[in-house]
Backbone as numpy.savetxt, mean C-alpha at the origin, in Angstrom:
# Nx Ny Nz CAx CAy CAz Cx Cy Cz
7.32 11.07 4.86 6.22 10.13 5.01 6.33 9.37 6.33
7.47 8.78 6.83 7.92 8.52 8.11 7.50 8.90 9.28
7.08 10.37 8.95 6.93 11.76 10.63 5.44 11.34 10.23
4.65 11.21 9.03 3.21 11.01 8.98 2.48 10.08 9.47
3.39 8.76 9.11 2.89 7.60 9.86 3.16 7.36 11.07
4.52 7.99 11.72 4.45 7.68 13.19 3.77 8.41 13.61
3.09 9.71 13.49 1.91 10.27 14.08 0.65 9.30 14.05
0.48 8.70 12.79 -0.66 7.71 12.91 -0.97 6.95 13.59
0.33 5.85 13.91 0.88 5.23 14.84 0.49 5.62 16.47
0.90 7.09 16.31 0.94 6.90 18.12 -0.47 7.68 18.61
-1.41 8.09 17.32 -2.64 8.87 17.88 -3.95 7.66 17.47
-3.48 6.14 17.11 -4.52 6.05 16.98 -4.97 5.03 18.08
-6.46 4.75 18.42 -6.48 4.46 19.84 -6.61 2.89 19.77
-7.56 2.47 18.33 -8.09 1.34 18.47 -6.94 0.55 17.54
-7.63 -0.50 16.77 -6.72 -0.90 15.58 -6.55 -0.14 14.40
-5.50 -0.62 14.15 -4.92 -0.01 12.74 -4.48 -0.93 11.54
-5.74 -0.33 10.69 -5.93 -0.65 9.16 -4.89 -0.11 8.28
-3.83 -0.68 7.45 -2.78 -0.40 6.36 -2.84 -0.54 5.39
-4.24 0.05 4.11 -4.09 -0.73 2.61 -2.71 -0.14 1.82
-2.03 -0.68 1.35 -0.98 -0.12 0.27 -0.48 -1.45 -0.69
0.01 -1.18 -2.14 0.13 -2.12 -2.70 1.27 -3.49 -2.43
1.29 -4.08 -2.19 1.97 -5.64 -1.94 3.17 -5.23 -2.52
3.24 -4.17 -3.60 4.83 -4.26 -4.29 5.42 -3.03 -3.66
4.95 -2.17 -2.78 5.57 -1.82 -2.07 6.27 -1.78 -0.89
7.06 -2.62 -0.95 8.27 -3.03 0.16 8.39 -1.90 1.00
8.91 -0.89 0.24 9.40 0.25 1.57 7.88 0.80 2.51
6.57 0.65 2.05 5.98 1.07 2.42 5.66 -0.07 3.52
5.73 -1.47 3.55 5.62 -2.38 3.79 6.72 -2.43 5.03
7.74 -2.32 5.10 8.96 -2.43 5.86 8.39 -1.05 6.79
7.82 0.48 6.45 7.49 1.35 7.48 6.82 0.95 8.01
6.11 0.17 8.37 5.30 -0.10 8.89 5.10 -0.65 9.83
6.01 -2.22 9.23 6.51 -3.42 10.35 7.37 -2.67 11.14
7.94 -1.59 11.26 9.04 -1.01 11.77 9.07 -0.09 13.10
7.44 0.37 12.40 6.67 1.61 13.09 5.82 0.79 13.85
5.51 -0.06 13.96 4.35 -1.37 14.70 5.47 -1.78 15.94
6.50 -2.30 15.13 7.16 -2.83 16.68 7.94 -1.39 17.39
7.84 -0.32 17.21 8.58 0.78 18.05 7.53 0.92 18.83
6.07 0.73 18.18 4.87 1.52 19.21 4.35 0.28 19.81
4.57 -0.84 19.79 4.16 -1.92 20.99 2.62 -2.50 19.67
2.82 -2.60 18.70 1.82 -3.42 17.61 2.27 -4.48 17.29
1.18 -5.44 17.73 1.28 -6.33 16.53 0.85 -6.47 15.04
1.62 -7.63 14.07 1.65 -7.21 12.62 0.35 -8.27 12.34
-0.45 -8.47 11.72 -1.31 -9.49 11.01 -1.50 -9.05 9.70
-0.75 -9.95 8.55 -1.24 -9.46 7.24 -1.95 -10.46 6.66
-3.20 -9.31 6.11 -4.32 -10.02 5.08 -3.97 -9.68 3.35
-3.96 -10.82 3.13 -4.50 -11.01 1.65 -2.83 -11.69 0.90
-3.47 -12.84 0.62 -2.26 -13.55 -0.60 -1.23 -12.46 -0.86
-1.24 -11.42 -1.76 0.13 -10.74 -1.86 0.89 -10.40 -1.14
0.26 -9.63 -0.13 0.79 -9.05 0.94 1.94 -10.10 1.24
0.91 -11.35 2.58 1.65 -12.48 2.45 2.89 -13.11 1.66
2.72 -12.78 0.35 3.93 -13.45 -0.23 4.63 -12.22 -0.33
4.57 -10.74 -0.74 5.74 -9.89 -0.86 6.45 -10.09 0.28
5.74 -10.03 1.62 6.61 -9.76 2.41 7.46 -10.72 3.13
7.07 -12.42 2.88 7.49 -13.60 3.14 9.37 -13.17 1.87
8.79 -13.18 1.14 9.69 -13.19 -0.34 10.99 -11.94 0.21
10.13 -10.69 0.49 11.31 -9.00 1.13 12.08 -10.17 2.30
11.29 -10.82 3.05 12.05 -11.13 4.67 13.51 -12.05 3.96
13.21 -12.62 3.39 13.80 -13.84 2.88 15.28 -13.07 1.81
15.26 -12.10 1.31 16.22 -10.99 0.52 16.83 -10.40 1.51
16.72 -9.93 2.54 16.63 -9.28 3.55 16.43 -7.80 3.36
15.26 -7.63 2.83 14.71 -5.86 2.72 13.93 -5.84 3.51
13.38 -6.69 4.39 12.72 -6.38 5.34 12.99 -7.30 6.70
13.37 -6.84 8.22 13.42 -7.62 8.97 12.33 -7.84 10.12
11.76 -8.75 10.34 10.55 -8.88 10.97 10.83 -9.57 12.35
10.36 -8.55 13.65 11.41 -9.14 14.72 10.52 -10.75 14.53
10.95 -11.41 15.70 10.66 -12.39 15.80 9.44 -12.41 17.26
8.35 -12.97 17.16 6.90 -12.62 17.86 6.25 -11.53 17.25
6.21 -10.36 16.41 5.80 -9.82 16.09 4.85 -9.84 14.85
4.88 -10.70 14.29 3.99 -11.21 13.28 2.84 -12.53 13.96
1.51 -12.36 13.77 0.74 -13.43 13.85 -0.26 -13.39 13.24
-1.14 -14.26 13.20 -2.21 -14.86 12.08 -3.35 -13.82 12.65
-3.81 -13.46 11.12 -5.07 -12.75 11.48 -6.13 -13.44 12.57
-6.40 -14.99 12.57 -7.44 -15.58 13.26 -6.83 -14.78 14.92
-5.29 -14.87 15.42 -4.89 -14.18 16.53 -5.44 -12.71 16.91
-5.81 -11.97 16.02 -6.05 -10.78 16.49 -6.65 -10.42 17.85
-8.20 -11.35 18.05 -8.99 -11.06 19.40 -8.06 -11.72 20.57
-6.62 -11.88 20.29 -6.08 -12.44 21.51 -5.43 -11.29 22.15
-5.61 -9.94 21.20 -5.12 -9.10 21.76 -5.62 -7.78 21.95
-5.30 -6.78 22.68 -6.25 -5.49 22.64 -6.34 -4.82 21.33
-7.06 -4.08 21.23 -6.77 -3.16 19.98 -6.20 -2.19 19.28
-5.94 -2.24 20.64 -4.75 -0.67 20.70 -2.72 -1.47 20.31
-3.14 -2.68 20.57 -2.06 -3.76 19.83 -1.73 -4.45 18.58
-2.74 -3.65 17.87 -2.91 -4.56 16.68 -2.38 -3.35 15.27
-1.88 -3.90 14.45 -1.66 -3.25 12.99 -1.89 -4.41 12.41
-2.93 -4.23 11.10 -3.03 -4.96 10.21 -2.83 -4.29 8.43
-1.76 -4.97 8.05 -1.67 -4.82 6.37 -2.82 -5.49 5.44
-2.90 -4.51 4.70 -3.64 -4.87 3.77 -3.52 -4.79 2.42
-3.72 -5.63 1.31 -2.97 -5.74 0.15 -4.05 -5.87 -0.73
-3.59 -5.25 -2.13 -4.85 -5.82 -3.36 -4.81 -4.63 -4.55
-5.04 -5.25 -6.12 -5.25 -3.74 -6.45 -6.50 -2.98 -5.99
-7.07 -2.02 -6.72 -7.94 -0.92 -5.65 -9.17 -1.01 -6.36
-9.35 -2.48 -6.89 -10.69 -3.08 -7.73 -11.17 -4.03 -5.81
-9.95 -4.82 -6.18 -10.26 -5.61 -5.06 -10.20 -5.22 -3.85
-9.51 -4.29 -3.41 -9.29 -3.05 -2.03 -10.76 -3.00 -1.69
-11.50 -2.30 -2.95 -12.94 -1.71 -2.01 -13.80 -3.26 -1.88
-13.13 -4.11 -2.99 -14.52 -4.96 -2.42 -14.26 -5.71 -1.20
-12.92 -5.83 -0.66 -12.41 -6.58 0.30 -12.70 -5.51 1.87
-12.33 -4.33 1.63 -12.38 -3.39 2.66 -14.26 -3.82 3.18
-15.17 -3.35 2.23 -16.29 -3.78 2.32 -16.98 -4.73 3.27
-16.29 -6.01 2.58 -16.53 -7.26 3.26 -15.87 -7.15 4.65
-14.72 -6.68 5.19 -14.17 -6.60 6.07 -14.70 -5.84 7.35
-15.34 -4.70 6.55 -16.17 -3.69 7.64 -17.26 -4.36 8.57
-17.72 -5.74 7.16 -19.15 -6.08 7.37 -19.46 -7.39 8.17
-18.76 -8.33 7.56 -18.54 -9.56 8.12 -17.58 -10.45 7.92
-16.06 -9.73 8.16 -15.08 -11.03 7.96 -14.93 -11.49 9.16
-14.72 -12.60 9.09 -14.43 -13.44 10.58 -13.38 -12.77 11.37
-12.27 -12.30 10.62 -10.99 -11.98 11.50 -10.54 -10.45 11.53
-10.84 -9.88 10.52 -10.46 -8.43 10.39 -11.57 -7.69 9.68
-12.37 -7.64 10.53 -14.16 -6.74 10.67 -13.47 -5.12 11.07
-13.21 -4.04 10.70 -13.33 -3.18 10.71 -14.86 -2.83 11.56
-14.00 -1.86 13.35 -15.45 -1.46 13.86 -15.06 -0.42 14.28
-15.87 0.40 15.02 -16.07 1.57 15.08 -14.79 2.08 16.57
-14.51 2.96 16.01 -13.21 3.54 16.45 -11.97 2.65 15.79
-12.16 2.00 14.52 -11.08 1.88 14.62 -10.06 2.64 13.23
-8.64 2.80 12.96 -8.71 3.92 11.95 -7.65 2.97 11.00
-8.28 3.41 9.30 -7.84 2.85 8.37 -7.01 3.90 7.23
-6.00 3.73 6.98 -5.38 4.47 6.49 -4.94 3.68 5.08
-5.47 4.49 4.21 -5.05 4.24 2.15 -3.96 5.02 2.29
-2.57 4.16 1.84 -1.67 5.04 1.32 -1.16 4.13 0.19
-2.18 4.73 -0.68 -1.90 5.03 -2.39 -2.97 5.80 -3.28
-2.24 6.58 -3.80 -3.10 7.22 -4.83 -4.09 6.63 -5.35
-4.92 7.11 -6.17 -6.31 6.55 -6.60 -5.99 6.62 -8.09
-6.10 5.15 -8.45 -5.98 4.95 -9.88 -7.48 5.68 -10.86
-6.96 6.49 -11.82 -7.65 7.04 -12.80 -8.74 6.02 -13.25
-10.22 5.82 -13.07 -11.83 5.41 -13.36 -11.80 4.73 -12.07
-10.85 4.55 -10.51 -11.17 3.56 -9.63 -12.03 4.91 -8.60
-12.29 6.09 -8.86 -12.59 7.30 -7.92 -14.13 6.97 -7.32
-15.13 6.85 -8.29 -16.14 5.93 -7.49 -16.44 4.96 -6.59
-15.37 4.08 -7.00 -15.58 2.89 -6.08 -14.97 3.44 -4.47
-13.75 4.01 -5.08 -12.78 4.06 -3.70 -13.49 4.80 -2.79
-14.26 6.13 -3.46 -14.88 6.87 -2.27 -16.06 6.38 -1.81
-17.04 5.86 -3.01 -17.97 4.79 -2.06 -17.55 4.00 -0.80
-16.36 3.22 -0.75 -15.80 2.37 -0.20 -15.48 3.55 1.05
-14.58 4.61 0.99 -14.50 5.50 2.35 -15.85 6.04 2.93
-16.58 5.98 2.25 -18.32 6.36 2.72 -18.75 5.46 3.59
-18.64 4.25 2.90 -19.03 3.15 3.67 -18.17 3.02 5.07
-17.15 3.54 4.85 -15.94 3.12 6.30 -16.56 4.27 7.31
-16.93 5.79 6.74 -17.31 6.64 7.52 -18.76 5.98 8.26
-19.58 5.56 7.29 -20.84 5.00 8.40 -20.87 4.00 9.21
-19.75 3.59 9.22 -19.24 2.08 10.13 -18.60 3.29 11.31
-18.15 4.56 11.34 -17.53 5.25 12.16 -16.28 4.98 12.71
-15.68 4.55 11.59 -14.18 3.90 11.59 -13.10 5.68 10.86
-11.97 5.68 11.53 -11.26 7.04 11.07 -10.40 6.41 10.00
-11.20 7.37 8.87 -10.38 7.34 7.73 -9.48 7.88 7.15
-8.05 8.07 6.71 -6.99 8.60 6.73 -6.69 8.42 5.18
-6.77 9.88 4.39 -6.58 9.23 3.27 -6.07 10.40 2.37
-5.55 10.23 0.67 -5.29 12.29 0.46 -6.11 12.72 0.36
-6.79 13.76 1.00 -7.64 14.72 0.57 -7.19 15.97 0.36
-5.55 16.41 0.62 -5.05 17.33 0.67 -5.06 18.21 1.83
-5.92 17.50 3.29 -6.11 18.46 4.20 -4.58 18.34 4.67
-3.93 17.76 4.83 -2.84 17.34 5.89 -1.50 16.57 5.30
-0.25 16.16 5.60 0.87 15.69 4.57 0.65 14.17 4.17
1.01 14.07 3.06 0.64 12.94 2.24 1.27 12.06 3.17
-0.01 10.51 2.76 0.49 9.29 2.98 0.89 8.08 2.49
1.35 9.02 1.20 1.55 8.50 0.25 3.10 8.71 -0.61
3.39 8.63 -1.15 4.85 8.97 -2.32 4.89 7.90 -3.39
4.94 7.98 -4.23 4.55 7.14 -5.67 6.13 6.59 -5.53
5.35 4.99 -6.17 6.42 4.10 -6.00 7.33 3.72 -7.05
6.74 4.76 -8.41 6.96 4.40 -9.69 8.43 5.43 -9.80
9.19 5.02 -11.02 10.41 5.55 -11.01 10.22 7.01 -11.84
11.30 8.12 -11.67 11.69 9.28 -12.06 12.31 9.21 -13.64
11.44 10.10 -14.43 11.99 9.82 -15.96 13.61 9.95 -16.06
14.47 10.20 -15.01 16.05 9.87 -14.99 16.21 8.68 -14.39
15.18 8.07 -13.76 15.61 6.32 -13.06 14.86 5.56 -14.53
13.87 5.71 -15.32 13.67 5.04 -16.61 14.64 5.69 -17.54
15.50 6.23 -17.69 16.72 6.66 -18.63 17.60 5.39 -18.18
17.88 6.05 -16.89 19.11 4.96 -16.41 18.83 3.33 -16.41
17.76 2.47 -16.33 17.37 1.56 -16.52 17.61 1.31 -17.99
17.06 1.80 -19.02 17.00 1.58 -20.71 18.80 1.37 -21.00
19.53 2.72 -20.11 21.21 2.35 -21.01 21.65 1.21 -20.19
21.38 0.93 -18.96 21.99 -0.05 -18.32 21.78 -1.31 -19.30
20.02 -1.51 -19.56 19.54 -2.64 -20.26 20.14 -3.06 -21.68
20.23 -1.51 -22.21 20.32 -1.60 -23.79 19.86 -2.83 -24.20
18.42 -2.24 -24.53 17.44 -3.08 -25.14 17.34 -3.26 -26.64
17.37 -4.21 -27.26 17.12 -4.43 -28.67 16.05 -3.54 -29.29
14.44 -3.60 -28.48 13.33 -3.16 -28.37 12.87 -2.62 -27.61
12.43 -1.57 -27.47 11.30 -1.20 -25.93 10.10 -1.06 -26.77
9.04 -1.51 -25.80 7.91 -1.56 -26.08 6.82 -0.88 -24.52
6.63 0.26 -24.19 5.90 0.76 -23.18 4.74 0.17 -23.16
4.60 -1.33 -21.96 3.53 -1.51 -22.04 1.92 -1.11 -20.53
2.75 -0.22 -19.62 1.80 0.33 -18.94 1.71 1.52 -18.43
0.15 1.59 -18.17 -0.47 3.18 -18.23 -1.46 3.39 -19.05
-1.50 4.81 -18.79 -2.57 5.80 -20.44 -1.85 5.56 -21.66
-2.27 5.73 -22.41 -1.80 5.78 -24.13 -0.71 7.05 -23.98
-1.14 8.26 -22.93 -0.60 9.49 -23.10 1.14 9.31 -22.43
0.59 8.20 -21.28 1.83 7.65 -20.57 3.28 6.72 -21.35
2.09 5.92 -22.50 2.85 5.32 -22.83 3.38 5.78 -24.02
2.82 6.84 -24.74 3.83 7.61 -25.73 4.69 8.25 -25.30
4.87 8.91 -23.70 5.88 10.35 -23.81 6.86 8.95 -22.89
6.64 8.13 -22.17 7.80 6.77 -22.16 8.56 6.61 -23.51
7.79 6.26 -24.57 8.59 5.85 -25.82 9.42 6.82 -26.67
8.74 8.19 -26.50 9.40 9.30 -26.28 10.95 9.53 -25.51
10.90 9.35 -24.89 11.75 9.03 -24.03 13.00 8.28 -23.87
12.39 7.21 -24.75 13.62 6.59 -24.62 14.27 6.41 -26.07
13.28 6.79 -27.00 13.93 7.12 -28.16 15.52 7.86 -28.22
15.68 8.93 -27.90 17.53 9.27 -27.36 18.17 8.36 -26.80
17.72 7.13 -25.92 18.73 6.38 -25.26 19.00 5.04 -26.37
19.72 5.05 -27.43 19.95 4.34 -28.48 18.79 3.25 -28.97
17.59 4.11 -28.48 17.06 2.87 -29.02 16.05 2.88 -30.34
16.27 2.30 -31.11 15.46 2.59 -32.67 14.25 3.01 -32.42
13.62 4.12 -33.03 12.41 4.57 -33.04 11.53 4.01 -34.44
9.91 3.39 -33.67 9.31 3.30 -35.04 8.35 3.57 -34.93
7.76 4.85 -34.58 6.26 5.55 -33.83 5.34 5.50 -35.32
């Protein structure tokens, strides 16, 4: 994912748009990482963002040089070809924020040439909105970067491997598990699951 985004990085001309979720740190840390190697500055929009990555700096999972972060209102102080901006939200609020952003936000207006890249999967009933929302980015004539399967993902799921939820349950040894997110289909073959790791079954 690394070789994907620094290609992004160094082919794109104008600014660069980053939606991915706030709880992803590592995706969050490529970024800030890949911004200051290619001469970007960082501006992040939206409350989570803001606080994951205030909260990562402060743990130290993420190090943020120092000048390299400034306030979205800063952006027009700089070219465009200088700018990376994060963007945070679930993908209810993604399209309606992307939207507004294309159209008339004061500070981070999405315009033409400039390229926005989704790296996260598309949550199951959000497929309407999201591609409305890339429709709308295409008639603004902004480059949209997203899976369609033409080219290598920009994406990698942030959720754990049914041997990293094994190893979590014996570490925990839980009195109870109770699977509370996902599909119904998700959350039975979880409880499934952890039924072998000592934990009482009562399906």
């Amino acid at each position: 994912m690394r070789r994907k985004f620094d290609e992004v990085f160094a082919h794109t001309k104008r600014r660069l748009f980053i939606s991915c979720f706030s709880s992803s740190i590592h995706r969050i840390k490529l970024a800030v990482e890949l911004a200051w190697e290619h001469g970007r500055k960082v501006a992040f929009v939206g409350r989570s963002m803001t606080n994951s990555s205030e909260i990562a700096e402060d743990l130290g999972y993420i190090d943020i040089p120092e000048g390299l972060l400034i306030h979205p209102g800063e952006m027009k102080n700089y070219p465009p070809e200088k700018v990376c901006v994060m963007i945070s939200g679930t993908q209810g609020s993604l399209c309606r924020r992307f939207r507004g952003r294309v159209d008339n936000h004061k500070h981070a207006k999405i315009e033409k040439g400039d390229t926005v890249v989704l790296s996260s999967r598309i949550i199951p009933g959000n497929e309407k909105a999201i591609y409305r929302m890339i429709d709308h980015l295409f008639r603004r004539q902004a480059h949209v970067i997203y899976e369609d399967g033409s080219s290598p993902p920009i994406h990698v799921s942030g959720h754990g491997s049914q041997e990293e939820l094994k190893l979590i349950i014996n570490l925990v040894k839980p009195k109870y598990f109770i699977p509370i997110h996902g599909e119904y289909r998700q959350l039975k073959l979880h409880a499934e699951m952890a039924g072998p790791c000592t934990v009482p079954s009562e399906a």
